[in-house]
N, C-alpha and C positions, 0 to 999 in steps of 0.2 A: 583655660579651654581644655577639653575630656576630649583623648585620644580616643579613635575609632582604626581596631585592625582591620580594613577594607580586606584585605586579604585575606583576614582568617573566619572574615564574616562571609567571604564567598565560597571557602576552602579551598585554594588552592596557593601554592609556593608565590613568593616577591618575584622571581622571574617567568613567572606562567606567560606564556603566549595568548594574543591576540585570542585566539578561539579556542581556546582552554577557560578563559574569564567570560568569553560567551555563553559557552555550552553550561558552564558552573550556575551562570546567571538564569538560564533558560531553566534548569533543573530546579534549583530552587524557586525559580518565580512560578514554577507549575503548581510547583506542592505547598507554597503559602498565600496564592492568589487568595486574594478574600472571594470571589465570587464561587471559587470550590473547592477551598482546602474547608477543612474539618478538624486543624487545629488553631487552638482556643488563643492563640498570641498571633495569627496570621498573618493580620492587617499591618502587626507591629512590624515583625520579622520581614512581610513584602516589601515596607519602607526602607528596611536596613539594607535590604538585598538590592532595592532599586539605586537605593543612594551609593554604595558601594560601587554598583555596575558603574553609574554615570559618571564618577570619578575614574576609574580604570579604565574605561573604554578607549579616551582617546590619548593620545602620545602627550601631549603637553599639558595639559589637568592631571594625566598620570604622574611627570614629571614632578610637577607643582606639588603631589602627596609627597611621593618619593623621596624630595630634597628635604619633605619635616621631621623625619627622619624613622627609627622606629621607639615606640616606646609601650607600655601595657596598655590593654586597653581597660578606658576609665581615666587612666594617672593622666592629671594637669600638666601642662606643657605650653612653650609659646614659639613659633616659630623663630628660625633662627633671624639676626640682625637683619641682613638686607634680604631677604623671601620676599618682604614687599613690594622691594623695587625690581626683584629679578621676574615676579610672577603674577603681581597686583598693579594698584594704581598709584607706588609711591605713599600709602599709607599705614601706619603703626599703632594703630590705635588700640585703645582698649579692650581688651578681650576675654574680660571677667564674664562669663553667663553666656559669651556665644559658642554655639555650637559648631561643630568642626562641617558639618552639612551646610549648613548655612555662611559662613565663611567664605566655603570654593561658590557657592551661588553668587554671592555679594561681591566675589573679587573681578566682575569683568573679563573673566577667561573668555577666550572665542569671543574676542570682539573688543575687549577696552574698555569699552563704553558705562558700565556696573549695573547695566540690566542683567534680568532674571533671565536666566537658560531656561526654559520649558525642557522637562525630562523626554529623552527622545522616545519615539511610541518604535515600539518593540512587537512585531506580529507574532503572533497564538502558533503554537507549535502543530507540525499536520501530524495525524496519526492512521494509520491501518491498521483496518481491521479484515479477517477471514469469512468469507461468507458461501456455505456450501449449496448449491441447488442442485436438483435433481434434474433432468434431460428434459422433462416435461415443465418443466417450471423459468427455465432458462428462453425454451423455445414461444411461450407462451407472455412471458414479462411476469414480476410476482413484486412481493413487497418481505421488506425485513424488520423489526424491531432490533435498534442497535442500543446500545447499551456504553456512554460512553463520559466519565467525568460526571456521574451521579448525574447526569443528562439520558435522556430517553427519547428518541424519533424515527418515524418510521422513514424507511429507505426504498423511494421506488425503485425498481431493478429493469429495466426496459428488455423487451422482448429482442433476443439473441446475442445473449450475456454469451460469451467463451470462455471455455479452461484458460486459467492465466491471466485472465484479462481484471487490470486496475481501472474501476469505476470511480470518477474523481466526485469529491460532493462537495461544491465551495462552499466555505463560510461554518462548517460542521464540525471543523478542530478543536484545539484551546484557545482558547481563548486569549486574546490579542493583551499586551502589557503596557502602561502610559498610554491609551486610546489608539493603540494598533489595528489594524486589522484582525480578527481570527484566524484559523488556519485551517485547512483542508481536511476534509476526511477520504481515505482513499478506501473503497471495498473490494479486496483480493475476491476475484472468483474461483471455482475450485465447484468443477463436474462430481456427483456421484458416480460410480461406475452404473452401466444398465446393462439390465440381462441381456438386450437386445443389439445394442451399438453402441461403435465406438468414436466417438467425436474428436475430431480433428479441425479444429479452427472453426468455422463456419460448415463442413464436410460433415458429412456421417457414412461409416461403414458399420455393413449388414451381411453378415455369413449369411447363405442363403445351400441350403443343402438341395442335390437333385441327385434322381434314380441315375443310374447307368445309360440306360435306354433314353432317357430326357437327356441328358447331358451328347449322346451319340447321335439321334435322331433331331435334337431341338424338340423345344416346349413353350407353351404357353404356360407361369407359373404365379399364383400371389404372393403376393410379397406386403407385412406391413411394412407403414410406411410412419411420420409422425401425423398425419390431416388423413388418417385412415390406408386400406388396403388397396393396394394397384397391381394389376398385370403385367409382367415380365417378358419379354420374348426370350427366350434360351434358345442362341443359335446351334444348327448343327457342328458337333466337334466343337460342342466347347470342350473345356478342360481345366481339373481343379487348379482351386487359385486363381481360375478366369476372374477383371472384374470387367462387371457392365453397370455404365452410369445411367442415372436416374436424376434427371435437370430439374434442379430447383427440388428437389425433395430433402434440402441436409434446412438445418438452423438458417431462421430468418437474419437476415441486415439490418444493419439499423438503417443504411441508407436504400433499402428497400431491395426486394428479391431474396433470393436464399442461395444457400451453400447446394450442394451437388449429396445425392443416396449412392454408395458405390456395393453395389452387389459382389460379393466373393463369395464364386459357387465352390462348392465341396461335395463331390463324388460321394453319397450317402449306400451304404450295401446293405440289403438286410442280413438282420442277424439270424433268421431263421430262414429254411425256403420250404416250402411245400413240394410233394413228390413233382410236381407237373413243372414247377419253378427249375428243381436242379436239375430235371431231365433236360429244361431247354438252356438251359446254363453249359451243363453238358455237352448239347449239340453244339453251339456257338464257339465253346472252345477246340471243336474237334475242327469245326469248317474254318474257322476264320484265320485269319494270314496274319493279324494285327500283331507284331511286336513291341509291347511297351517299352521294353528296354534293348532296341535296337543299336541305340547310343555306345553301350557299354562294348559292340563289338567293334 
């Protein structure tokens, strides 16, 4: 019988951990699965990596390798005298031409009995991916072409995507190993910045600049908005940095309704004044009592 290094066919050390011989098996079952690898020995190489795994995986089929000791792989060999009876059915038989896969199949592990193990199904790895939208595209729902394992599908994106937010897509991962299930695709979201606002969860803030006189008096002002332009009330004595909300005007829900518009006014001055302007700029300063920095005394 033709020794097989299970260990060096998974690449990692005789005493590798539980989920060291996982992870080893996961990696290579990605990159030789026949369904998407793209080298030319694949189908071969997935069987080596499968058969490998199902041996190491559990503690006493590991064991049963373990005790045959080590030897090159390839070089003939026969297990020691009693492995039979310590691992098997009590039998020594002939073992010209079998294979060492077939062998731990045949010996009744997990069970006695010298039925066939079915290789346990191993589910498809999930993977993420980054997906960028713009403020109008989020708020709106849009679609993406993903690009993933020389696989291609489109990605609906439902209307009030958020910064940060992971969109789960079942069944859209790798592909599942021994008739596993597949595995998830997850889509990172990630806002464009906008010239106009800046999103906060479901929320959107809106600098909103006002005259002096509006901002001291109150005003009626527009303001866009994302479903078009709406009227502001600016009470009197506001003051910058004031916000005022605007209900239901941020990013839709998905469980219906929207996030909140918060206005942050900013005290705007011109940069130019006309004679008529700084004369009454002028007067205002001479008559008025107003100390902005009052605090300071």
């Amino acid at each position: 019988m033709k020794y097989k290094d299970y260990y060096k066919i998974l690449g990692v050390e005789r005493g590798a951990s539980e989920d060291d011989i996982k992870k080893a098996y996961r990696k290579l079952a990605r990159k030789y699965h026949p369904d998407v690898s793209k080298e030319s020995n694949a189908k071969e190489r997935f069987q080596e990596v499968s058969e490998a795994y199902e041996t190491l995986r559990d503690k006493e089929k590991r064991a049963a390798y373990d005790s045959l000791g080590s030897f090159r792989p390839g070089q003939d060999f026969r297990p020691p005298p009693d492995w039979f009876d310590r691992f098997g059915a009590g039998r020594n038989e002939d073992l010209h031409g079998v294979d060492l896969g077939e062998l731990f199949e045949s010996m009744g592990l997990f069970g006695r009995a010298g039925r066939r193990r079915s290789r346990g199904a191993f589910p498809g790895e999930d993977y993420e991916v980054p997906v960028r939208l713009t403020l109008e595209e989020a708020a709106r729902g849009t679609e993406r072409v993903v690009q993933l394992d020389a696989r291609s599908f489109t990605a609906r994106i439902p209307r009030g995507a958020i910064d940060g937010q992971r969109l789960r897509l079942r069944g859209k991962g790798g592909p599942g190993m021994n008739g596993g299930p597949p595995g998830d695709l997850y889509l990172q979201i990630a806002l464009d910045p906008h010239p106009l606002y800046r999103a906060s969860g479901h929320d959107l803030e809106l600098e909103v600049p006002v005259a002096p006189w509006e901002a001291a008096l109150g005003a009626q002002v527009e303001v866009p908005t994302l479903e078009g332009r709406v009227t502001m009330k600016v009470p009197p004595g506001s003051r910058a940095g004031q916000k005022l909300r605007l209900s239901g005007k941020g990013l839709p829900k998905p469980s219906g309704g929207a996030g909140d518009l918060y206005a942050v006014l900013n005290i705007a001055v011109p940069a130019t004044l006309t004679d008529r302007e700084k004369a009454l700029f002028e007067q205002l300063r001479e008559t008025s009592r107003f100390d902005p920095r009052a605090r300071f005394s």
